[in-house]
N, CA, C and O atoms as CSV, one atom per row, in Angstrom:
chain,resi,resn,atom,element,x,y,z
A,1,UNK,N,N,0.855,-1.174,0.000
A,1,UNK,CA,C,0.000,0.000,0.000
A,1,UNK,C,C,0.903,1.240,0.000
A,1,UNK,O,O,1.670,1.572,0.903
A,2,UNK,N,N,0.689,1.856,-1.139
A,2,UNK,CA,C,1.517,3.533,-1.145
A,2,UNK,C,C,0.906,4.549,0.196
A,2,UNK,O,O,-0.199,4.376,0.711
A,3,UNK,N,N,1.847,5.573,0.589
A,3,UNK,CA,C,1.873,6.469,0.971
A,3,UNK,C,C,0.638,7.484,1.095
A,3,UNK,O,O,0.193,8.213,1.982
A,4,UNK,N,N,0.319,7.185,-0.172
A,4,UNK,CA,C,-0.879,8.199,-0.875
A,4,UNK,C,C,-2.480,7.519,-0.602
A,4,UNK,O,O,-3.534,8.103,-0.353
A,5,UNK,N,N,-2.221,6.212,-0.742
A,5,UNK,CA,C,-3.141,4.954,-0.540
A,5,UNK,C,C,-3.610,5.731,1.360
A,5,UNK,O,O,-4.589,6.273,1.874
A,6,UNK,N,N,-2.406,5.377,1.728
A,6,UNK,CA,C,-2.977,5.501,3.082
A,6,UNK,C,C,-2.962,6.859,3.623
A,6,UNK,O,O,-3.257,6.952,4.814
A,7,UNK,N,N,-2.653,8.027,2.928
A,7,UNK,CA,C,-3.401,9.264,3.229
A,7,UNK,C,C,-4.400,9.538,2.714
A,7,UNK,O,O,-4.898,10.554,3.197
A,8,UNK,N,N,-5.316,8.807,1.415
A,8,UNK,CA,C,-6.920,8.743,1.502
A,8,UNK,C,C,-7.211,8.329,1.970
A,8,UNK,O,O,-8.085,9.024,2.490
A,9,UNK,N,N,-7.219,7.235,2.478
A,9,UNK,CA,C,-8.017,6.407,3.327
A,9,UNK,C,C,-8.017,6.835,4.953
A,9,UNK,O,O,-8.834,6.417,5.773
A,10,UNK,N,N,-7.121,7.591,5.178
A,10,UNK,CA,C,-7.329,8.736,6.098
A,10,UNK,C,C,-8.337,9.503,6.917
A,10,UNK,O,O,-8.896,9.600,8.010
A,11,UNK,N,N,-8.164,10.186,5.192
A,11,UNK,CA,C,-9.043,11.626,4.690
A,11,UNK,C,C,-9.891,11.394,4.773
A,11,UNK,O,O,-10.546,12.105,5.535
A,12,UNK,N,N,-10.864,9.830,3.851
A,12,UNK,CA,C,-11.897,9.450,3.813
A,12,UNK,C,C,-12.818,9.021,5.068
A,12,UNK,O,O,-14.013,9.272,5.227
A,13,UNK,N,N,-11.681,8.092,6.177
A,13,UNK,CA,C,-12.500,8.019,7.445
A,13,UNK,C,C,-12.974,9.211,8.305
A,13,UNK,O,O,-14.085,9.307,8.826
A,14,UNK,N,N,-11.681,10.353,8.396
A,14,UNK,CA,C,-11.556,11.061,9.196
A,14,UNK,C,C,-12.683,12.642,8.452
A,14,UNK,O,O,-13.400,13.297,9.209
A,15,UNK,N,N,-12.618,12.830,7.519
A,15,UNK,CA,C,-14.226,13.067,7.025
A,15,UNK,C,C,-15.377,12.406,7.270
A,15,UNK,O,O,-16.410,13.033,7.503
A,16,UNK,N,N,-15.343,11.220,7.251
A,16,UNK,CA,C,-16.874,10.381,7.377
A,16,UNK,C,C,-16.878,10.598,8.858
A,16,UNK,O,O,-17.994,10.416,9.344
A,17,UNK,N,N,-15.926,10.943,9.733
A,17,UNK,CA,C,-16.163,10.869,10.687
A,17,UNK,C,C,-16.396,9.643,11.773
A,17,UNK,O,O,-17.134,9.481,12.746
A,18,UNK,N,N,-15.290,8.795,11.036
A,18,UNK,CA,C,-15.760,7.190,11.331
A,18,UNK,C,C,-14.669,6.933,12.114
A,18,UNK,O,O,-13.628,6.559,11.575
A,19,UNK,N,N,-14.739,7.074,13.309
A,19,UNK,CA,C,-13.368,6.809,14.604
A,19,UNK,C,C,-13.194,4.800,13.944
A,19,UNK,O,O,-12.432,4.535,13.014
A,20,UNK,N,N,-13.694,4.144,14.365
A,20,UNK,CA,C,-13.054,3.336,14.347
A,20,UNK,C,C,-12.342,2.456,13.041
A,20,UNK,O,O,-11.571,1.496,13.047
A,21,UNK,N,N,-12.924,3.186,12.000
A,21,UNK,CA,C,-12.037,3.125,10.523
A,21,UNK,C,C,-11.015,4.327,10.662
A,21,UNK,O,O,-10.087,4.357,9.853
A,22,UNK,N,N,-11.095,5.170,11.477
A,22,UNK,CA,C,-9.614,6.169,11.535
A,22,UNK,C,C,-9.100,5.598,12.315
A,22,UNK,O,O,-7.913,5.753,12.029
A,23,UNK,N,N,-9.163,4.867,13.353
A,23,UNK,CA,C,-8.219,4.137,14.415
A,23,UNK,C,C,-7.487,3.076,13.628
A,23,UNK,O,O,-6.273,2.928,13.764
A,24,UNK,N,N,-8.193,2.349,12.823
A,24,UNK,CA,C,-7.865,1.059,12.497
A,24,UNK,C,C,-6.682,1.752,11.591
A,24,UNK,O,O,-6.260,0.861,10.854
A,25,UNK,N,N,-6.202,2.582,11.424
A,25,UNK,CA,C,-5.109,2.769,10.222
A,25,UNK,C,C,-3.860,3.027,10.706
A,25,UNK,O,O,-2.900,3.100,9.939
A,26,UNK,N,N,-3.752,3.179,11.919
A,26,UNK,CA,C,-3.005,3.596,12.775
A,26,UNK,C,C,-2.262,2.308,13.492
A,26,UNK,O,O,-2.926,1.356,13.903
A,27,UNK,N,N,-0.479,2.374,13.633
A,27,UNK,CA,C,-0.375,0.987,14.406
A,27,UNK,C,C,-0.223,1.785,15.833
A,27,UNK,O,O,-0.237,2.978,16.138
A,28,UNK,N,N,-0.029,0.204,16.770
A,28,UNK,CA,C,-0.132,0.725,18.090
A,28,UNK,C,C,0.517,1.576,19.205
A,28,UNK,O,O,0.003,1.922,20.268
A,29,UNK,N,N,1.737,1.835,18.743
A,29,UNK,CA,C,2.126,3.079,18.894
A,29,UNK,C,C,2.701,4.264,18.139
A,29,UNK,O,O,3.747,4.884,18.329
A,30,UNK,N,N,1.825,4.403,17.310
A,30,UNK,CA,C,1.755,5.880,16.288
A,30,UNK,C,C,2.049,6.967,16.866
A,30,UNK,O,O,2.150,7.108,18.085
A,31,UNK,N,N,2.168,7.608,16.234
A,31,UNK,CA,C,2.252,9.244,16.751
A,31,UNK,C,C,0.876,10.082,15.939
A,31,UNK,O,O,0.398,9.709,14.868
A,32,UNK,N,N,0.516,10.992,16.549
A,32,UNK,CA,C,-0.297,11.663,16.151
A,32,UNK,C,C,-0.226,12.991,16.593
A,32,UNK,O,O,-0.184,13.255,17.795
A,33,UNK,N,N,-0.205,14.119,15.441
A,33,UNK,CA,C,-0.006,15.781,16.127
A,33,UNK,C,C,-1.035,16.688,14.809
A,33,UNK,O,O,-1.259,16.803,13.604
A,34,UNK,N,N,-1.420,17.212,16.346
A,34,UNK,CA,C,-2.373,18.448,15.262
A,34,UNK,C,C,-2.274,19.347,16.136
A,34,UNK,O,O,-3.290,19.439,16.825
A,35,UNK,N,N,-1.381,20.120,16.417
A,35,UNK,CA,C,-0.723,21.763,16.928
A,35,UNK,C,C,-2.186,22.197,17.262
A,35,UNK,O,O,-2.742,22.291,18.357
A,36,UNK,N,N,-2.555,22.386,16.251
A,36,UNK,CA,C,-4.135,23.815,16.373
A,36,UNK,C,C,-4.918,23.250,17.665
A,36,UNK,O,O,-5.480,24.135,18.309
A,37,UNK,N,N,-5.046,22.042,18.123
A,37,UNK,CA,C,-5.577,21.705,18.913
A,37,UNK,C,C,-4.616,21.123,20.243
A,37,UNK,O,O,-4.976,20.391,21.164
A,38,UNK,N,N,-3.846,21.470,20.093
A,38,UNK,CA,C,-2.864,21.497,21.109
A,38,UNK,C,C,-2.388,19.866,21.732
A,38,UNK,O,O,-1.969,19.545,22.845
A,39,UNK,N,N,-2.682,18.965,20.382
A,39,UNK,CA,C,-2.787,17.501,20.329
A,39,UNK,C,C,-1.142,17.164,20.076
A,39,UNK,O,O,-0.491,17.747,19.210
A,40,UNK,N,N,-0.582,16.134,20.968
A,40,UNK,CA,C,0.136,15.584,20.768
A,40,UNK,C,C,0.088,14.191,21.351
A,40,UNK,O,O,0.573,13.946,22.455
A,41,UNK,N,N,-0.673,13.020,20.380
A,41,UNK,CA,C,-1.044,11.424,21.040
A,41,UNK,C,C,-0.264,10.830,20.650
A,41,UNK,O,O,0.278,10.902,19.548
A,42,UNK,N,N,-0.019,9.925,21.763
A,42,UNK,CA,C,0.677,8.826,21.306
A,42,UNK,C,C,0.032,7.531,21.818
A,42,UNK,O,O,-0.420,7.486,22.962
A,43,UNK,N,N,-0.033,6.182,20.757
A,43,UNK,CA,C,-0.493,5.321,20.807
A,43,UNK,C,C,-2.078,5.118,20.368
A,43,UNK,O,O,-2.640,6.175,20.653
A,44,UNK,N,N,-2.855,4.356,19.894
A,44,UNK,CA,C,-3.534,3.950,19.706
A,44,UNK,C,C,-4.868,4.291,20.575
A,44,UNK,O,O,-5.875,4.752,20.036
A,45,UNK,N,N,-4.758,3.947,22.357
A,45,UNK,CA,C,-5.728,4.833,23.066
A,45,UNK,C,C,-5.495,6.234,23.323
A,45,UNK,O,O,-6.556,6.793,23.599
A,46,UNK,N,N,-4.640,6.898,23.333
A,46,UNK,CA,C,-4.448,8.372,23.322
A,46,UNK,C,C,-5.410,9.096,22.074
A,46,UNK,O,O,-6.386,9.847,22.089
A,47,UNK,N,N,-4.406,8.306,20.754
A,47,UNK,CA,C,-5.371,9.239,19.315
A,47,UNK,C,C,-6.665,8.330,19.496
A,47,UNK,O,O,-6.822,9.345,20.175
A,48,UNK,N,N,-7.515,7.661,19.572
A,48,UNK,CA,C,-9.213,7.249,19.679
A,48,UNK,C,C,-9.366,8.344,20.671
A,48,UNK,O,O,-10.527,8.734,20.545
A,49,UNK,N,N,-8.784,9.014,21.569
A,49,UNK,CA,C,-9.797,9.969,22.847
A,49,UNK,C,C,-9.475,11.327,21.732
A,49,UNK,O,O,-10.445,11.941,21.288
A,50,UNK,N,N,-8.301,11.662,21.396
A,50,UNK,CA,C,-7.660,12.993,20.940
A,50,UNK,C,C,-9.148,12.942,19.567
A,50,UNK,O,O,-9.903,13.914,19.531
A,51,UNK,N,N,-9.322,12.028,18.805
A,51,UNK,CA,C,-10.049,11.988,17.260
A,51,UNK,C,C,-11.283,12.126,17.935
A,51,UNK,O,O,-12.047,12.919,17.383
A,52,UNK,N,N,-11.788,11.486,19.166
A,52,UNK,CA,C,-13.274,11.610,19.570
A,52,UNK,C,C,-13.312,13.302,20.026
A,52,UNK,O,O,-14.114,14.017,19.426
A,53,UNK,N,N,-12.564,13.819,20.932
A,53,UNK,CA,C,-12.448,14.536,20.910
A,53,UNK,C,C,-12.491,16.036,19.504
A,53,UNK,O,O,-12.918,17.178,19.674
A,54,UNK,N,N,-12.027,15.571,18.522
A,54,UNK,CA,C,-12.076,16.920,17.483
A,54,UNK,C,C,-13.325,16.440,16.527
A,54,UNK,O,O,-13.628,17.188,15.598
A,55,UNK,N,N,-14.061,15.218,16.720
A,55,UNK,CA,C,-15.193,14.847,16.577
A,55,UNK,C,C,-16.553,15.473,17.096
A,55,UNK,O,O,-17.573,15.602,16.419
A,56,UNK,N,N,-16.355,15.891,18.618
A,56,UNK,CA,C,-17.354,16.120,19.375
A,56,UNK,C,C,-17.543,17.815,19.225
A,56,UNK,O,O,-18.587,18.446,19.385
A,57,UNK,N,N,-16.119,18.374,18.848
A,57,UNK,CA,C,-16.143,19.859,19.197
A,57,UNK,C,C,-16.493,20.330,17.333
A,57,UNK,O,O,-16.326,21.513,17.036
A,58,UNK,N,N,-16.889,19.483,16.387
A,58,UNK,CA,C,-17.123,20.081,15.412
A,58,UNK,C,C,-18.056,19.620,14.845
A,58,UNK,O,O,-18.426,18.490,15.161
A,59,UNK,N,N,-18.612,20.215,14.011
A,59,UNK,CA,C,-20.038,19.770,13.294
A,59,UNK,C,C,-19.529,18.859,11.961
A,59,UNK,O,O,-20.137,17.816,11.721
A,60,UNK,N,N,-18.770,19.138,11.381
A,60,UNK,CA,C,-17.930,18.561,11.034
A,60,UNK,C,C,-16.605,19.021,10.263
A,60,UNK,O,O,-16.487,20.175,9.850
A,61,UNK,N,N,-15.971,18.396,10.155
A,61,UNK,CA,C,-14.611,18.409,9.660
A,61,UNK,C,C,-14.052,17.676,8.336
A,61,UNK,O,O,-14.392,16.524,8.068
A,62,UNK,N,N,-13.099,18.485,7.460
A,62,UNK,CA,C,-13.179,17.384,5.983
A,62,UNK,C,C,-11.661,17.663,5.469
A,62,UNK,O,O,-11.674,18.873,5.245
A,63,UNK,N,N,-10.744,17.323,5.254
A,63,UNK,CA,C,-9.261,17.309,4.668
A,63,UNK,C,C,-9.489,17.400,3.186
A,63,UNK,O,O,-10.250,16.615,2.620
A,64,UNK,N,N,-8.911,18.243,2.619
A,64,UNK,CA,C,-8.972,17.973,1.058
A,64,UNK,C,C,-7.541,18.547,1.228
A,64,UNK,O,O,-7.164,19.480,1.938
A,65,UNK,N,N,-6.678,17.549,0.189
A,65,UNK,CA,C,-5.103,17.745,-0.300
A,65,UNK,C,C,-5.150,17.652,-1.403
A,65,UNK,O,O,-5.587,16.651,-1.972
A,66,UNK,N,N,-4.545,19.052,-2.192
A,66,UNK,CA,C,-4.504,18.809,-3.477
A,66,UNK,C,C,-3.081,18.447,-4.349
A,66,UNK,O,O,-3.015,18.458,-5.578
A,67,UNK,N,N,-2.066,18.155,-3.511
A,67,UNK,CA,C,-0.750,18.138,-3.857
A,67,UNK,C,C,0.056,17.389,-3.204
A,67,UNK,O,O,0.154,17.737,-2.027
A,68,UNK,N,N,0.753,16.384,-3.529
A,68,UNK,CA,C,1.296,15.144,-2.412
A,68,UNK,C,C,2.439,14.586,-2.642
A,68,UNK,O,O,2.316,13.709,-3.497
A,69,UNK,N,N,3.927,14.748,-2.106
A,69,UNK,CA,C,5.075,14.241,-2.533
A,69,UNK,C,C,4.984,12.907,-1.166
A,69,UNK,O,O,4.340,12.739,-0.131
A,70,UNK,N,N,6.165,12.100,-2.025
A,70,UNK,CA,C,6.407,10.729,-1.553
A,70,UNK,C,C,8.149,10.190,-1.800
A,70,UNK,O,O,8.982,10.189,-2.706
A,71,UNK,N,N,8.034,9.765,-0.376
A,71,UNK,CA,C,9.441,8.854,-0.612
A,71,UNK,C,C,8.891,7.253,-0.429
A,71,UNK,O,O,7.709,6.929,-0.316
A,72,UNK,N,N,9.817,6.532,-0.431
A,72,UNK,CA,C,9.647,5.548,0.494
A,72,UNK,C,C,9.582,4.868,2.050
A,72,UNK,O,O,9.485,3.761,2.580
A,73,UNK,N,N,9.728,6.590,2.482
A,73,UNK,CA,C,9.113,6.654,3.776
A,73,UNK,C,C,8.495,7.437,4.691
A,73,UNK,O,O,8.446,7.474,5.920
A,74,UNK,N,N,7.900,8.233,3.530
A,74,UNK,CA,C,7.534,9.935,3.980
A,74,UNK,C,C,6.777,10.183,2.989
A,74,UNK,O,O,7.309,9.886,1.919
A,75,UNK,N,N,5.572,10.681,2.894
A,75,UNK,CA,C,4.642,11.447,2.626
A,75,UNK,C,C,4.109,13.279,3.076
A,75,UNK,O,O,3.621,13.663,4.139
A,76,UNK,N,N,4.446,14.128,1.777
A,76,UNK,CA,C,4.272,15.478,2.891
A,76,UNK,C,C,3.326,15.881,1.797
A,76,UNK,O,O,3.674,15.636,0.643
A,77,UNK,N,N,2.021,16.547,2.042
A,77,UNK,CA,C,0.869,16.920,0.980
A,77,UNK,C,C,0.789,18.500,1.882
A,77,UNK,O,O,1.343,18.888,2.910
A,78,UNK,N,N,-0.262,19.190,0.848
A,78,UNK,CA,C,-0.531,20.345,1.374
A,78,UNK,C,C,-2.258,20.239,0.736
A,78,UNK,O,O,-2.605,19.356,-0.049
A,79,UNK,N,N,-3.072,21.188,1.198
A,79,UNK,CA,C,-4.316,21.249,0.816
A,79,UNK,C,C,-5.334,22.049,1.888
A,79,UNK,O,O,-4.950,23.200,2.099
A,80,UNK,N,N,-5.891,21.876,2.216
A,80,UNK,CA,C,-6.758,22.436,3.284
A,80,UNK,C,C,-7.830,21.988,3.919
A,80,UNK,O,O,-8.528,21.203,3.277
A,81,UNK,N,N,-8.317,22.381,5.485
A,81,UNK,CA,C,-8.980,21.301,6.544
A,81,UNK,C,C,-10.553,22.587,6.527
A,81,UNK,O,O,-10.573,23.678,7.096
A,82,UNK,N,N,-11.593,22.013,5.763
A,82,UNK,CA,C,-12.422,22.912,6.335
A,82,UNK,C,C,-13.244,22.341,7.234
A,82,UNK,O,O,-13.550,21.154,7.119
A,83,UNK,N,N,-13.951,23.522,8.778
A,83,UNK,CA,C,-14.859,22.783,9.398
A,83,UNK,C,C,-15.679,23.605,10.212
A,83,UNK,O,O,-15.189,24.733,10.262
A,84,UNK,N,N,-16.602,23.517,10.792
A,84,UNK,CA,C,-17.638,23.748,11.501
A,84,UNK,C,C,-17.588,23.338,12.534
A,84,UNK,O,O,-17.979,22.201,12.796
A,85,UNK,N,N,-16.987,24.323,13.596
A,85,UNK,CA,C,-17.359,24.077,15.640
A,85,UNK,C,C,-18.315,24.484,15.835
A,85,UNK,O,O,-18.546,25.652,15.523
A,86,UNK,N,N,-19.205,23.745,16.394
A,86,UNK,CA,C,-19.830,23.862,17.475
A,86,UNK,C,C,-20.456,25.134,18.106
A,86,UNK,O,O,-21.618,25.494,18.296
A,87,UNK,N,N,-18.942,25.806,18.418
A,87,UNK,CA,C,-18.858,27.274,19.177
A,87,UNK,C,C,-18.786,28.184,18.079
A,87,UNK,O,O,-18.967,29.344,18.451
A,88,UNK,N,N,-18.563,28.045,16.725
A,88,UNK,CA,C,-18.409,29.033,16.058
A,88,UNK,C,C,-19.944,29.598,14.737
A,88,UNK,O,O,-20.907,28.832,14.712
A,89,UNK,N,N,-19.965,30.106,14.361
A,89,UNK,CA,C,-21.286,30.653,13.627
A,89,UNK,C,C,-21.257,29.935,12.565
A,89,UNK,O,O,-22.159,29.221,12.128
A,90,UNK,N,N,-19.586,30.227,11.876
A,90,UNK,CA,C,-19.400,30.410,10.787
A,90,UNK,C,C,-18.419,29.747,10.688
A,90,UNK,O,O,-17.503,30.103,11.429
A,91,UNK,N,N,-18.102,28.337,9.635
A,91,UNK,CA,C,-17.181,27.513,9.430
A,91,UNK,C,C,-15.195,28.259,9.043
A,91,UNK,O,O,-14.721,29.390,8.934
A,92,UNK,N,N,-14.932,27.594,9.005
A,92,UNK,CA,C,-13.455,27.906,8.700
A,92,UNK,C,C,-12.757,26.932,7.811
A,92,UNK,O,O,-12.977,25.733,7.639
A,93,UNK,N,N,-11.997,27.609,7.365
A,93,UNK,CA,C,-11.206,26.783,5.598
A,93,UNK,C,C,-9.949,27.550,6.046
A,93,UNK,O,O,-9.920,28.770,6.209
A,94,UNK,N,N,-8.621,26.474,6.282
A,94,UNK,CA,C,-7.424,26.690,6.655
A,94,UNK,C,C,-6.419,25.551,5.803
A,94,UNK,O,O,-6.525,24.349,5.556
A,95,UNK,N,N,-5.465,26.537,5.522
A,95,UNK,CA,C,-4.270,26.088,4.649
A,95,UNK,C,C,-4.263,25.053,5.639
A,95,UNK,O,O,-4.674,25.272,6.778
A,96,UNK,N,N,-3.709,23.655,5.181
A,96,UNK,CA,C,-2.806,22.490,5.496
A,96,UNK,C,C,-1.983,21.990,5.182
A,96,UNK,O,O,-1.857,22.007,3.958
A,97,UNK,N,N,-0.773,21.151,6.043
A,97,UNK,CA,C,0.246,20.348,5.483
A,97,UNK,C,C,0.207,19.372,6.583
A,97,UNK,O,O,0.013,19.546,7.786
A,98,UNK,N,N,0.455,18.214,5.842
A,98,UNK,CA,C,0.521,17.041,6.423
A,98,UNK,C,C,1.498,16.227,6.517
A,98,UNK,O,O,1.782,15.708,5.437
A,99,UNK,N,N,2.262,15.841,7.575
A,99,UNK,CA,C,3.361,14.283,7.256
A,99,UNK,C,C,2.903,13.234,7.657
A,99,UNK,O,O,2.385,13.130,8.769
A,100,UNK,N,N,3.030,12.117,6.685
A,100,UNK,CA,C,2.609,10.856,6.778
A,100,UNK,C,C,3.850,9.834,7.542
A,100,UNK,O,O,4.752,10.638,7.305
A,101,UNK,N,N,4.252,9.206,7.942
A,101,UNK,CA,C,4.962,7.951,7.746
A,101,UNK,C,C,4.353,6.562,8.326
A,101,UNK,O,O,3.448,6.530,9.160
A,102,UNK,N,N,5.046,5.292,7.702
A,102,UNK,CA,C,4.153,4.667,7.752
A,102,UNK,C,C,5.486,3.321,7.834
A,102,UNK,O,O,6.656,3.334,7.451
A,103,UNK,N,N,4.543,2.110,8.601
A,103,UNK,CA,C,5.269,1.014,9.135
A,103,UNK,C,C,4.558,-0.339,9.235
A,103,UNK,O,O,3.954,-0.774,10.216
A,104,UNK,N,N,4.762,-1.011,7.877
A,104,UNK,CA,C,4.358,-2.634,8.056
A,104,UNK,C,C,2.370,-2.376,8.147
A,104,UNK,O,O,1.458,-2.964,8.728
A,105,UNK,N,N,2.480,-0.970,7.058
A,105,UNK,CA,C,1.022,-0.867,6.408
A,105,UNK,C,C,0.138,-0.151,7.041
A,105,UNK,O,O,-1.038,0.088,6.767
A,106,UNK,N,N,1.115,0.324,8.325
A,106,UNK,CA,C,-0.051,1.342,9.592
A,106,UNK,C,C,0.508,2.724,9.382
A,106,UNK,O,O,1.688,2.866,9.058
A,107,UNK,N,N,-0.242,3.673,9.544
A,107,UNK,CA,C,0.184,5.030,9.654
A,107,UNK,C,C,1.090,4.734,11.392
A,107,UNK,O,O,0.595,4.359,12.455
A,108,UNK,N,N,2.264,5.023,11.117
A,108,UNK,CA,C,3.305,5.719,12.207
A,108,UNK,C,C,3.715,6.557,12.991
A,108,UNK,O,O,4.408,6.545,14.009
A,109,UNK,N,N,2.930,7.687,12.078
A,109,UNK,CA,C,3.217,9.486,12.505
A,109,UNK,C,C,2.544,9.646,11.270
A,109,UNK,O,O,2.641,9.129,10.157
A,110,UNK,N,N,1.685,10.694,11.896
A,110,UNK,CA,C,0.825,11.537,11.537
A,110,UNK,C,C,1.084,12.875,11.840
A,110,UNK,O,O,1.067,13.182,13.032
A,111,UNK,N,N,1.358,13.869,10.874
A,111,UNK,CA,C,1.793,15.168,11.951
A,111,UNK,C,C,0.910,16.609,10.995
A,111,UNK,O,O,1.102,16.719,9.783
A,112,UNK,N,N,0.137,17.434,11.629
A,112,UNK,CA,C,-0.649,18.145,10.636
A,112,UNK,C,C,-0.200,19.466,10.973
A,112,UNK,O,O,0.047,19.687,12.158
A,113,UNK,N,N,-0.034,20.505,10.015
A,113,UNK,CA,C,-0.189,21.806,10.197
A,113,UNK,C,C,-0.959,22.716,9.723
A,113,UNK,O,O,-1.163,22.849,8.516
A,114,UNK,N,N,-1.431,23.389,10.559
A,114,UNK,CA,C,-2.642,24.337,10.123
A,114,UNK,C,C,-2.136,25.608,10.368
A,114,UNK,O,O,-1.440,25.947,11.324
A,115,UNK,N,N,-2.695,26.572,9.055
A,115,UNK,CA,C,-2.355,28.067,9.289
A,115,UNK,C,C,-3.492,28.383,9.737
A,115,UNK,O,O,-4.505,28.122,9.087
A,116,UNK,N,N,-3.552,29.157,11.223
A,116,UNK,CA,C,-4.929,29.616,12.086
A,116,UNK,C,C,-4.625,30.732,12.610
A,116,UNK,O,O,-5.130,31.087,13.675
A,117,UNK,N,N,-3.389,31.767,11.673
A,117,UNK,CA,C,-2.821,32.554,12.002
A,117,UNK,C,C,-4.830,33.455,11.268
A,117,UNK,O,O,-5.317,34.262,12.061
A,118,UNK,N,N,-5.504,33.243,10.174
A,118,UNK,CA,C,-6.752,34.285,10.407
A,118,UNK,C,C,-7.839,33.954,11.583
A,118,UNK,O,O,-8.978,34.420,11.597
A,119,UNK,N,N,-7.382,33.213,12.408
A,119,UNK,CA,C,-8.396,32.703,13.254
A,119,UNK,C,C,-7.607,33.010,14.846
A,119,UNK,O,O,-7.997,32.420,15.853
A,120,UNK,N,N,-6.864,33.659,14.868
A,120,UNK,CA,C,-6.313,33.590,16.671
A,120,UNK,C,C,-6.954,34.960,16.746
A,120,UNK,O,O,-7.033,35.884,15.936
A,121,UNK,N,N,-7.525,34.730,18.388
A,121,UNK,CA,C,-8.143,36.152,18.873
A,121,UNK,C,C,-6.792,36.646,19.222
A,121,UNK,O,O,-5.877,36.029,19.766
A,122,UNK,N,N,-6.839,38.007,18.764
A,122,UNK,CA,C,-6.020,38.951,18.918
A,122,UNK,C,C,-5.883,39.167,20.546
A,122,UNK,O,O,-5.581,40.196,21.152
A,123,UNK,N,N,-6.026,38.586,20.772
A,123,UNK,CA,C,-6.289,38.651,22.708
A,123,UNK,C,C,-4.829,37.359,23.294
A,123,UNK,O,O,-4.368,37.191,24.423
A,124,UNK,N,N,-4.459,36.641,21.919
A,124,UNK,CA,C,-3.837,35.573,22.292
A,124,UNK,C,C,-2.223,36.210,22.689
A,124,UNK,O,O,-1.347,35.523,23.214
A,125,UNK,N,N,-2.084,37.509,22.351
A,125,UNK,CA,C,-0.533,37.448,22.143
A,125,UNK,C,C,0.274,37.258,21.379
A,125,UNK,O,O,-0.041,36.408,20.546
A,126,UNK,N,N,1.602,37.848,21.229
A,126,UNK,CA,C,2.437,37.349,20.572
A,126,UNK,C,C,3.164,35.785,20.276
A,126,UNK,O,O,3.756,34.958,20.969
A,127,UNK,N,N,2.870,35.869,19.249
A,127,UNK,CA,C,3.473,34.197,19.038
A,127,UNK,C,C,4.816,33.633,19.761
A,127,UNK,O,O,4.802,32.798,20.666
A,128,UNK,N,N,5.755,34.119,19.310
A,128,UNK,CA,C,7.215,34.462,20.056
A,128,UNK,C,C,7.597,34.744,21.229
A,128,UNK,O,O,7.391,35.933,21.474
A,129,UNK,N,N,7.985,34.277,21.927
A,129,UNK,CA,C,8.343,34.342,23.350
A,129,UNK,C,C,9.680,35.892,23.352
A,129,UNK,O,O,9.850,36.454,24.433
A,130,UNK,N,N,10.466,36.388,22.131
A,130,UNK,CA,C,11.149,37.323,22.011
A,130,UNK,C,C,10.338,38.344,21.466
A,130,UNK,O,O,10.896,39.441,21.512
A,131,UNK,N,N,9.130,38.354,20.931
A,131,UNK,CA,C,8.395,39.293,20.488
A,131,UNK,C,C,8.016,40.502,21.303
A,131,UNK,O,O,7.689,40.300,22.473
A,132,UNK,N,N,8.019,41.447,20.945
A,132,UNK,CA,C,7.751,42.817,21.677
A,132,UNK,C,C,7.238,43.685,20.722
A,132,UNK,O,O,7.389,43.617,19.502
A,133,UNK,N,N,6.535,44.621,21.459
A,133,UNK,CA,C,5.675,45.810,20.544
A,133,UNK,C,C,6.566,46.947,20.248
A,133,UNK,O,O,6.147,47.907,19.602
């Protein structure tokens, strides 16, 4: 199974919103990171609470990548995560990049980045710990 194979099949659960077809892709101690949510799981029961979790806080959520390089042990795509919280009125559509790697057919590490630089309340502060006005 390619790289690409197993970042649709991803996309596809983790849109449908189907935890236990997104679990199942994952081996048992994977890594899993999605920054924006301040997620960093590891293992198999960590990401099922972390995925139920960005499950519960959105109406829903959908990955579309339109661009996807590959090694033979690395996968890095870019595209964008749009979705609908809960708490918010009005959905959001944010740049993405993704790293894949993968081990004996399971996703390994999963690592996502989101630009939410139009979405931080200006109340948050400077990004930078050296930053000053």
């Amino acid at each position: 199974m390619t790289l690409k194979i197993q970042l649709d099949a991803y996309c596809q659960a983790f849109n449908a919103r189907s935890l236990d077809k997104t679990l199942s892709l994952f081996a048992d101690h994977a890594l899993y990171e999605m920054p924006l949510l301040g997620q960093r799981l590891f293992g198999r029961g960590e990401i099922a609470q972390g995925l139920q979790r960005i499950f519960d806080l959105t109406e829903n959520a959908k990955f579309e990548f339109s661009d996807a390089a590959e090694s033979d042990r690395v996968l890095i795509a870019e595209g964008k995560l749009k979705a609908k919280l809960h708490r918010d009125n009005a959905p959001v559509a944010m740049t993405a990049a993704i790293t894949l790697e993968a081990r004996d057919g399971k996703i390994a590490r999963l690592s996502t980045y989101l630009d939410a630089r139009p979405y931080r309340l200006w109340t948050d502060g400077p990004i930078f710990a050296g930053a000053t006005r």
